[in-house]
N, C-alpha and C positions, 0 to 999 in steps of 0.2 A: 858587793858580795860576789865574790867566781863562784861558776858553775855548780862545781860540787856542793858547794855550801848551799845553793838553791834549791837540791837534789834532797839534802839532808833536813833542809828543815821541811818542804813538801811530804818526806815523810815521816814527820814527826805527826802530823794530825793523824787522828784516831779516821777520820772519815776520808781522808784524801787517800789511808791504807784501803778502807774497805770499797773507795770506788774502783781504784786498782784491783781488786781482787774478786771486782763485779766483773772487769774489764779481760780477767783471766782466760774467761770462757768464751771471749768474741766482739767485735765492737758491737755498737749501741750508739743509740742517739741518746742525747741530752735529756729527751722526755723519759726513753724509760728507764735511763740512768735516774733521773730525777723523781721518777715511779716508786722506786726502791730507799730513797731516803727522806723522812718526816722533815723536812728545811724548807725554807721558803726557795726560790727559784733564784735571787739573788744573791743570797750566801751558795747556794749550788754553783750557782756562778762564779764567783769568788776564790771556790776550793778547783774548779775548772782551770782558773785563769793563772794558780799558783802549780797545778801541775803541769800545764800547755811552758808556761817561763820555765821550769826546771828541765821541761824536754823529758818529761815521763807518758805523756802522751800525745798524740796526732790528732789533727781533728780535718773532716772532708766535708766540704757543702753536697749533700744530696738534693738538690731541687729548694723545699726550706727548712731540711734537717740537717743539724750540726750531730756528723756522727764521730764520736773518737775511738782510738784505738789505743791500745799501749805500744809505745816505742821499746821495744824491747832490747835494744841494743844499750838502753841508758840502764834498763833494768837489770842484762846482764853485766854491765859495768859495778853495779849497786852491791852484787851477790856476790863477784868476785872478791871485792874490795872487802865484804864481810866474809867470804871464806879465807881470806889472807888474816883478817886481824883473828880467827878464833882459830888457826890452825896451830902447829906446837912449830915451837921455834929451837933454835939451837938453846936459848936460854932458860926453855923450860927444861934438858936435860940435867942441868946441873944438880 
């Protein structure tokens, strides 16, 4: 699977969006990421380790917290790419 395709299915889950969009407002450690979502801590994990492979977000050892952050540079690739496909094209003037 290349990159992209990694990128696309990571965001295909319903929860991998909304911890992205926990992550909006600032990093966060694991726990209070994990604060915020009813899952057990190893599907938390799971949905952690399918965003860290896509390169949607960063993660830092603070002493013995795992804090992540969003990569934003893979994000604004993501928005781009969907500003290209819903913009008007030559084909829609016809």
């Amino acid at each position: 699977m290349n990159h992209q395709q990694t990128v696309w299915k990571a965001l295909a889950d319903p929860t991998r969006r909304a911890i992205i969009r926990t992550l909006k407002a600032g990093s966060k450690t694991a726990g209070d990421i994990a604060d915020e979502f009813p899952m057990t801590r190893a599907s938390l994990s799971h949905h952690f380790n399918v965003l860290k492979a896509a390169d949607l977000v960063r993660t830092e050892r603070r002493g013995q917290h795992i804090v992540y952050s969003l990569n934003t540079s893979v994000l604004d690739d993501v928005a781009a790419i969907m500003m290209d496909l819903l913009a008007p094209n030559d084909h829609d003037k016809e």
